[in-house]
N, C-alpha and C positions, 0 to 999 in steps of 0.2 A: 504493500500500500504506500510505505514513504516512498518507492520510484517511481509511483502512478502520481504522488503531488508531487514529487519536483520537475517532473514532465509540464504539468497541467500547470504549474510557475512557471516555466517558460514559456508559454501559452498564450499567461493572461500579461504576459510584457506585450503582444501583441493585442491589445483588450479590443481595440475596434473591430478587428474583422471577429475576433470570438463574439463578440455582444452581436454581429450583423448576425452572424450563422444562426445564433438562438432567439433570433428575432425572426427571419426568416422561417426555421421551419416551427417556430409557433405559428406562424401565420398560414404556412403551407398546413400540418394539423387541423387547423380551424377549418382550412376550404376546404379538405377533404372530408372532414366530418358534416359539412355539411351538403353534401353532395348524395350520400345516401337517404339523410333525411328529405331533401326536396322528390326523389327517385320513387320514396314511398307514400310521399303524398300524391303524386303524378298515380300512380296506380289507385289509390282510396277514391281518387275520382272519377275514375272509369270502371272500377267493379265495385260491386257490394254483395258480401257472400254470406246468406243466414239460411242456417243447419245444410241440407244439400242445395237449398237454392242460388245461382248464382246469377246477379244481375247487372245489367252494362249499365252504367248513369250517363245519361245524357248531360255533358259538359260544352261551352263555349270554345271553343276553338283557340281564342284569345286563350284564356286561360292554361291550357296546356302551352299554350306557346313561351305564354311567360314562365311557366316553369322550363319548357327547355330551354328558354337563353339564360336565364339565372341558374341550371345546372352545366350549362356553355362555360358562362361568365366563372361560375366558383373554380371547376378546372382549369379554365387560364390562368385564374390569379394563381391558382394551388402551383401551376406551371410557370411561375414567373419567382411566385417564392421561391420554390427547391432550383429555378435559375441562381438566384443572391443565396440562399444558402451551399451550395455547388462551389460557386466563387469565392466566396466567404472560408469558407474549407479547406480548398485545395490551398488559397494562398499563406492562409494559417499556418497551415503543412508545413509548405514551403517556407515561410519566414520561418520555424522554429527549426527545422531541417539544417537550414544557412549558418544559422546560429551555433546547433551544435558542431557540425562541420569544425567551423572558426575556432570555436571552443577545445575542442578536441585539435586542432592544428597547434593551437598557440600553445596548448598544456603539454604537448610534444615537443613542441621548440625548445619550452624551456627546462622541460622536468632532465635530470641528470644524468649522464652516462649509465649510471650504474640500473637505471630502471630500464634502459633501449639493451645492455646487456644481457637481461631476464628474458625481457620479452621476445617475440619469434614477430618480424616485419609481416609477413604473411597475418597473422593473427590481428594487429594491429588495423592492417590496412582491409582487413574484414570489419574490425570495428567501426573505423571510417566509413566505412559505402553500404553493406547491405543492413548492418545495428543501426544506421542514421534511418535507410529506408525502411525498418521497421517500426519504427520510433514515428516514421512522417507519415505511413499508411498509420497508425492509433490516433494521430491526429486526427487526421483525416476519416475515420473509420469509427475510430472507438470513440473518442472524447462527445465531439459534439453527439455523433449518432446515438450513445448510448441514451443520452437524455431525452434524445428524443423520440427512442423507444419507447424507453418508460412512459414518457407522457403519454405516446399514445395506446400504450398497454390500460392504464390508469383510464383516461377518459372514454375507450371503448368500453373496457369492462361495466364503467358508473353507466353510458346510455343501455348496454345490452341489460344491465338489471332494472332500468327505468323500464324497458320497453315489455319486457317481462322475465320477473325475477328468476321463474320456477325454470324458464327455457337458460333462462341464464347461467343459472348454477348447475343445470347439466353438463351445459355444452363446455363449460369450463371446468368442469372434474379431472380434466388430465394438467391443468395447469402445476398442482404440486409437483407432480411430475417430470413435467418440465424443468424448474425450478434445482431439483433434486439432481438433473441428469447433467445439467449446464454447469451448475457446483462441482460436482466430479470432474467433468468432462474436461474445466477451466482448471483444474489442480493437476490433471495428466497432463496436459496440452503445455502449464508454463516447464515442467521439467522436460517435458520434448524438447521442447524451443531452444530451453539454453542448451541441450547437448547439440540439436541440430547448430549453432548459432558455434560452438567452438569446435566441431566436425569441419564446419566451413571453414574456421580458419585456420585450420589445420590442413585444408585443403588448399586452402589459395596462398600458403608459406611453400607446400611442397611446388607447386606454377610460382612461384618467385625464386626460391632457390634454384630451381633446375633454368627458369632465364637469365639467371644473373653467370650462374655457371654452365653455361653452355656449349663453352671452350672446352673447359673439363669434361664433358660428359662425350664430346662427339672426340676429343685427340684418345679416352679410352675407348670408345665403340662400346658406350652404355646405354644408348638410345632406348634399346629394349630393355634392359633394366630399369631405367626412370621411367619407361611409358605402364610398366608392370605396377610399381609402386604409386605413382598418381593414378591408374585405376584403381587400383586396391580401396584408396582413400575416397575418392570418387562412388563407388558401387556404398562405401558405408556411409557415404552423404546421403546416395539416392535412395538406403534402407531407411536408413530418421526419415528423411521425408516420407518417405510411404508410411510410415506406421504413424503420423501424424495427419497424413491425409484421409487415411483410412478412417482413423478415429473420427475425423471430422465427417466423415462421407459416414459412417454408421449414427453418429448423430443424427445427420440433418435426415437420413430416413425414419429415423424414429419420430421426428419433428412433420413428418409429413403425415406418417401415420396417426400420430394423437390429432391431426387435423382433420381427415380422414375423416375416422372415428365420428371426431365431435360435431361436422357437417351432415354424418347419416343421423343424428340423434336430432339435430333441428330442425331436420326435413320430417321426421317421423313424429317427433312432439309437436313442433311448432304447428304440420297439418292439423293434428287435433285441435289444437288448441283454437285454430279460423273455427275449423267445424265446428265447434263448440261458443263461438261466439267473444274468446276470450283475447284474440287479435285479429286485427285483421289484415287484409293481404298485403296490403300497402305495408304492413307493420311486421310481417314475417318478410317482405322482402328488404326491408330494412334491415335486419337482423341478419340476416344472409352476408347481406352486402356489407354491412359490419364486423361480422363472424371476417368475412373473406379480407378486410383489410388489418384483421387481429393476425392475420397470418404473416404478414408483410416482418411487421417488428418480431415475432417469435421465430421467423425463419432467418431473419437477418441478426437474431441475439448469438447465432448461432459462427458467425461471420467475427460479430463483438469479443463473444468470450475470444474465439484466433486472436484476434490484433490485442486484445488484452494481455493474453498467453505470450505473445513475441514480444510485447512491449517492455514486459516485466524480466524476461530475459534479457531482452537487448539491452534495456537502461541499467539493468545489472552489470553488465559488461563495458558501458561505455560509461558510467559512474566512478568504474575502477578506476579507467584511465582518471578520469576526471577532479577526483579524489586521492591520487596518487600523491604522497610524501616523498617530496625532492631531497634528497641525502645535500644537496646542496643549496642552502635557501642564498637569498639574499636579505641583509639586515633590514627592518624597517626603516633606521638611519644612518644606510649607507649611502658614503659620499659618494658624489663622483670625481673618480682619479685624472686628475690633468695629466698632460705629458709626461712622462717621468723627465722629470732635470739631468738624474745621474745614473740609471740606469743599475744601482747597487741590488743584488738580486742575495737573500741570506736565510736559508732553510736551518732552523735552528731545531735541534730534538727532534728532527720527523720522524714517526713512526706512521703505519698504514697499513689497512688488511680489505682484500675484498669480499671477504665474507666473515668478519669479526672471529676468527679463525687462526687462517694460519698469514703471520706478517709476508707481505710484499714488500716492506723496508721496514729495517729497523734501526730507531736512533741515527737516523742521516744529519750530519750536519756539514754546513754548504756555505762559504761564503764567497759571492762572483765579484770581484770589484768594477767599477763603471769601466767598458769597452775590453773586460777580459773574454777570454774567447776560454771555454771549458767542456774540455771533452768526458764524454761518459761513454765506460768501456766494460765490455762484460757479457757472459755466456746470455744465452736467450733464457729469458724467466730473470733473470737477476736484479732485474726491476729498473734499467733504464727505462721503459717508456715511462712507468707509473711516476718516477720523480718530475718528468717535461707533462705528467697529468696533473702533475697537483699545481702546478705554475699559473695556467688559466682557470684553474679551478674546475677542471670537468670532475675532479674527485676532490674530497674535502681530505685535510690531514684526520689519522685518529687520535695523534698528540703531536703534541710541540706546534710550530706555527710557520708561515712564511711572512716571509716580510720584503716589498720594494718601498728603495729608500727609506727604510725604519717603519714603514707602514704595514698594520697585519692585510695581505690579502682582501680576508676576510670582512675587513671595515669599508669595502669598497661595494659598486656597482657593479657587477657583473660583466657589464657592456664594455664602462671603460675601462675595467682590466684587461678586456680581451683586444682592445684597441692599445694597447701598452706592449700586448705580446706576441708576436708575429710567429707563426709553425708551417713550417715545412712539412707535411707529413709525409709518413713511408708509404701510405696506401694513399696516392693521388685521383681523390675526383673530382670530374669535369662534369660540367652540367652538359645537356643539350642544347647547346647555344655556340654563340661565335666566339672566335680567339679574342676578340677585344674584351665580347662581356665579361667571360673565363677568367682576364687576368683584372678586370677593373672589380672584380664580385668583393663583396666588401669598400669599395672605393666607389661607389656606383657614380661619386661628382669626378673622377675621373677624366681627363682631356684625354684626346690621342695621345698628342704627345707626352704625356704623362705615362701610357700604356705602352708605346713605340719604345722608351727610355727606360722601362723596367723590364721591358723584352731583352732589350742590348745588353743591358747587367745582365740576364740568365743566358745571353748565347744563343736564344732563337728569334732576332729580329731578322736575320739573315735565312732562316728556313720559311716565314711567314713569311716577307717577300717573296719567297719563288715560289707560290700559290695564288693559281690565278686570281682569287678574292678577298688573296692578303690578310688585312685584318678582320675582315666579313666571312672569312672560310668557317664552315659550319665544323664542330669537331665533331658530331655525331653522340649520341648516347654512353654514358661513363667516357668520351673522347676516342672513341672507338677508330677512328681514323687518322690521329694522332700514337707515333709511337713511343714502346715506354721510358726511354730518355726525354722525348719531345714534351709529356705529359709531365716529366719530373719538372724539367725546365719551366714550365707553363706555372706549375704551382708556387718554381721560387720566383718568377717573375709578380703573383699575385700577392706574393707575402711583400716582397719588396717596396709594390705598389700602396702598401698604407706605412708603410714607413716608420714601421716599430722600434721606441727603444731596447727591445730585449727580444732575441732573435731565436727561436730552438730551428735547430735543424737534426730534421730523426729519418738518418737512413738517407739524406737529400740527395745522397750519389752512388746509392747501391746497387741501382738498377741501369747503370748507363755504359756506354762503352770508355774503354780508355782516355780515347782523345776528348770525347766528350765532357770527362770527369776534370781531365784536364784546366776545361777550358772554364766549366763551370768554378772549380778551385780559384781558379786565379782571380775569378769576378767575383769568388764572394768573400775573396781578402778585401776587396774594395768595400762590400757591402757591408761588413761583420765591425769596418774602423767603427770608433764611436757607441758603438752597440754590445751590450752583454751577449755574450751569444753563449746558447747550448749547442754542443754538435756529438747529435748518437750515431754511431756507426761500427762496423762489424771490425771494418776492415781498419789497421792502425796507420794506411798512408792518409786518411782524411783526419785523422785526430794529433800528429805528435809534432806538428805545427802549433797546437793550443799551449795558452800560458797555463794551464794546470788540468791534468791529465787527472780522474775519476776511475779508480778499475771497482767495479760492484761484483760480489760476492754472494747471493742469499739475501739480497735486499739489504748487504750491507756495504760498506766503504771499505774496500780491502787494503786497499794502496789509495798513493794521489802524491801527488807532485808534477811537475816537468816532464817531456821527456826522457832527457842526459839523465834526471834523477831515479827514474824509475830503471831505466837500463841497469843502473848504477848497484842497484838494492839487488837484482836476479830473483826479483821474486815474482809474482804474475802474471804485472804488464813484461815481462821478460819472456816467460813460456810463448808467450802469446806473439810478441815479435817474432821469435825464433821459429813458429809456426805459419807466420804469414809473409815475411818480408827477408827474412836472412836466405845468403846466399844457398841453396840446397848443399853444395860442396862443403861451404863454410862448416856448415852442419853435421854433415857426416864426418868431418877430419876432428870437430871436436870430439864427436860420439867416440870414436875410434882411440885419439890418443886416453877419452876418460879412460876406456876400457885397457890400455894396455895394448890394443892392436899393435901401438908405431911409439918407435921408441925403444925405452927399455935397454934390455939386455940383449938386443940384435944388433 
C-alpha cells in the first residue's frame, strides 16, 4: 500500500489533469446512467402489460422523438466525457512516467561506484523502461479507472435495488464472490509480477552483456553457446508470463460466468415479476440494461487488480533504486573547491575495504608535493587503482582522511573536486558522437581551438587531420572505429582539455605501441609540469622518471623513494626491474656467477 501512495504522490504533482480525468468520467457515469433510464421509459410508453394481456399505447410521435434525441444527446456527451477523461489519463501517465525516468536517471548519476558494482546494467536498464511502463499503464489503468469502477459499481447496485430490490439481491449473489476471487487472484498476480519483473532483467543483462562482448564471443566461436543460454532465460520469461496470463485468462472466465449466471436469473425472475404486475417492461429492461453495464466495471476490475499486481512490483523495484544509500554522500555544507592554488595532494592513515571485510589498503600514507609527479607500482589487486578511487571520491576512505591543500576531501562539492582532478583511465570510453565532442565532454564551452590544442598535446591532431571529416568524424559506438592507442590518446587529450591541477594517469600507455608511447611520454612531460600527477602503470619504463616511486604490496606501501633509491635497497621495485627492463644476458650472467657456474675454482 505505501508504493501505491507514493505512486499516487506523484500523480497529484500533476493535480490538473488528475482533477480533469475524475471530473470527466463523473460526468461520463452520469450520461451513461442515464441513458438506460430514458430506454425504459421509451418502452413504458409503447407497451403496457397486465397478467397475460399485452397492450400497445398509443403515443405522439413527438414524444418518442424527444426521447430519442435526448438518448442521442446523453451518449455524445457520455462520448465527449470519456474523450477528456482518455486525454486526461494518458497525459497523467505520461507526465509521471517522464518524471520517474529523470528520477531514476539522476539517482544513477549520482549514487556511488560501489552501488553500479552490485548491480547487473541489464537489470537496471529493465528498471528504467519496462518498471516505468508498468508504473505508466497503473496510471493510466488502475488509478483513475479504479475509482471509477467503484463508482459505478456503487450507483448501479443503489438504482438496481430502487428498481426492484428482490430482483436485485438475486442477480447480485455472486458479487461476494467476486470480491473473494479478485482478493486472491490480486495476492498471486503481485508475487508473479515481481519475479516476472527480475526474470526480465535478468534477461535483458544476459542481451547487454553478450552486445557489449561481442568481440569475445565471435574470436571464441560461442555464438551457439550465448544463443543457448539467452534462450534458456528467454523460455523462463515466457513461462512467468504464461502462468500469469493464464491466471488472468481463468479469472476473467469465471467473471463471465457469474455474469452468465446472474442475467439467466433476471430474465427468469424479472418475467415474473411484469407478469405479476410488480415491474414493468420498461423497468425490467432497465435492469437488463443496467445489469449489462455492471458488467463493464467487474470485467474491467479484473484488468485493475493486473496493473495493481505490476504496479506494486514494479514500484518495489524502482523505489530500491530510488531509495538507494550512497556510500558517498555529499555534506549538506559542503563548499565549493576553487582551483587548487598548489596542487598538494596528502592521504594520511588511509585504510579501505570493499566489503567491510577484507582491507584493499591499509594505513596508506601519501604525501604529493605541488607539481611532483608519483608513480604507483604493484602486482594486480595491490590496490593501485582503489588509492586514484579514493582521490575523486568514487569511494569514500574507511579511516584516516584525504586532504588537497590541507582541505579534507570530504568538506567539499562533489563537482568541484572532480573538476580539480583530471583521470586518465585504463578502460577508455567514447561516447557515440564526434572527435571534437569526445575530447571537449566535460569542457562542453570548449572552442576548436581549445580541442585542436589538446589533440597536439596527446599526439592525434595529426591522425584526425587525415580523416576526411577531421574533427566531425563520427567514432562510432564505445569508439569502435577508433583504434586502441587512438582511443587512449583521445581520453588524454579530454583530461587535458579541462585542465586539472592534479593529474592521475592509470595505465595511460598500456595499450599502445612503442613509438606511440613514445611520443605520448614526451607530451605528457609537458602536460604533468605544474601539476600533481599520479601515474599507475605495469610497466617501470613509464614510472622511474617520477620524483617518488610507490611499490604496493597487499594494499600496502612496501617501498617508495626514487628510482636510483629503490634500485639501491634490491628489494621489490628491484625484482620487478630485473623482470621487465634489464638486459636478459645481464641476467642470466648474474644468475650464473650467484650460483657458482663462472668463476671459482676453474
Amino acid at each position: 500500500m505505501q508504493i501505491l501512495l507514493r505512486i499516487t504522490g506523484m500523480a497529484w504533482r500533476h493535480r490538473p489533469n488528475l482533477i480533469l480525468a475524475y471530473v470527466s468520467f463523473f460526468a461520463a457515469i452520469g450520461f451513461s446512467l442515464l441513458v438506460p433510464k430514458l430506454f425504459g421509459n421509451s418502452i413504458d410508453k409503447l407497451v403496457s402489460i397486465e397478467g397475460q394481456q399485452v397492450t400497445v399505447l398509443a403515443v405522439e410521435w413527438t414524444t418518442q422523438l424527444v426521447l430519442a434525441l435526448a438518448i442521442l444527446g446523453a451518449n455524445v456527451a457520455r462520448g465527449f466525457s470519456d474523450f477528456a477523461r482518455t486525454y486526461a489519463t494518458d497525459s497523467l501517465s505520461q507526465k509521471v512516467s517522464f518524471d520517474l525516468r529523470n528520477l531514476l536517471y539522476d539517482k544513477l548519476q549520482h549514487i556511488s561506484f560501489a552501488y553500479h558494482d552490485k548491480e547487473h546494467t541489464g537489470n537496471l536498464m529493465s528498471k528504467a523502461t519496462s518498471d516505468v511502463e508498468s508504473i505508466r499503464r497503473f496510471i493510466n489503468l488502475g488509478l483513475v479507472r479504479s475509482l471509477d469502477v467503484s463508482v459505478r459499481i456503487v450507483a448501479i447496485t443503489s438504482i438496481l435495488l430502487f428498481l426492484d430490490w428482490k430482483l436485485a439481491l438475486l442477480s447480485l449473489v455472486f458479487v461476494p464472490f467476486v470480491v473473494l476471487r479478485s482478493t486472491l487472484v490480486l495476492r498471486r498476480l503481485r508475487r508473479m509480477w515481481l519475479h516476472v519483473q527480475e526474470v526480465m532483467g535478468e534477461t535483458v543483462t544476459v542481451l547487454q552483456e553478450n552486445l557489449v562482448g561481442i568481440h569475445v564471443v565471435k574470436a571464441f566461436a560461442s555464438e551457439e553457446y550465448e544463443k543457448e543460454k539467452y534462450r534458456r532465460k528467454a523460455q523462463e520469461l515466457r513461462e512467468e508470463f504464461y502462468k500469469s496470463e493464464r491466471l488472468q485468462g481463468v479469472n476473467s472466465a469465471w467473471m463471465s460466468l457469474y455474469f452468465t449466471f446472474a442475467l439467466g436469473l433476471i430474465l427468469w425472475f424479472g418475467g415474473i415479476e411484469v407478469i405479476n404486475g410488480n415491474l414493468s417492461p420498461g423497468g425490467l429492461a432497465q435492469f437488463v440494461l443496467y445489469m449489462n453495464q455492471l458488467t463493464f466495471p467487474i470485467r474491467a476490475s479484473a484488468q485493475i487488480i493486473n496493473s495493481f499486481s505490476r504496479a506494486i512490483s514494479s514500484g518495489q523495484r524502482m523505489f530500491e533504486v530510488l531509495d538507494a544509500k550512497s556510500p558517498v554522500e555529499e555534506k549538506p555544507d559542503a563548499k565549493v573547491m576553487g582551483r587548487s592554488q598548489q596542487g598538494r595532494v596528502q592521504f594520511v592513515d588511509v585504510s579501505f575495504s570493499y566489503d567491510d571485510r577484507t582491507p584493499a589498503l591499509r594505513h596508506v600514507n601519501i604525501d604529493a608535493a605541488p607539481g611532483q609527479v608519483t608513480a604507483i607500482l604493484g602486482a594486480p589487486g595491490s590496490g593501485k587503482s582503489t588509492i586514484v578511487n579514493m582521490l575523486p571520491r568514487f569511494y569514500d576512505v574507511t579511516e584516516g582522511h584525504i586532504d588537497i591543500d590541507g582541505v579534507d576531501i570530504r568538506d567539499v562539492t562533489l563537482e568541484s573536486l572532480r573538476r580539480n582532478v583530471g583521470i586518465v583511465q585504463q578502460d577508455v570510453y567514447l561516447f557515440s558522437d564526434t572527435i571534437r565532442d569526445n575530447i571537449a565532454y566535460g569542457a562542453v564551452n570548449a572552442t576548436l581551438e581549445d580541442v585542436i590544442e589538446a589533440a597536439k598535446v596527446a599526439q592525434l591532431h595529426d591522425h584526425i587531420m587525415s580523416l576526411p571529416d577531421g574533427y566531425d568524424t563520427w567514432v562510432g559506438e564505445r569508439g569502435a572505429t577508433l583504434s586502441g592507442g587512438q582511443r587512449q590518446r583521445l581520453s588524454i587529450a579530454r583530461t587535458v582539455l579541462i585542465d586539472p591541477p592534479v593529474l592521475i594517469l592509470d595505465d595511460s600507455t598500456s595499450s599502445v605501441d612503442v613509438e606511440t608511447e613514445r611520443l605520448i611520454h614526451q607530451a605528457m612531460i609537458n602536460v604533468m609540469k605544474g601539476r600533481t600527477t599520479f601515474v599507475i602503470a605495469h610497466r617501470l619504463s613509464t614510472v622511474r622518471e617520477a620524483d617518488l616511486i610507490l611499490v604496493l604490496q597487499d594494499g600496502e606501501i612496501v617501498e617508495q623513494g626514487s628510482h636510483i633509491e629503490l634500485m639501491a635497497k634490491r628489494g621489490t621495485y628491484r625484482d620487478i626491474y630485473d623482470l621487465q627492463l634489464r638486459p636478459q644476458a645481464e641476467i642470466l650472467l648474474d644468475a650464473a656467477i650467484t650460483s657458482g657456474d663462472i668463476g671459482g675454482d676453474n
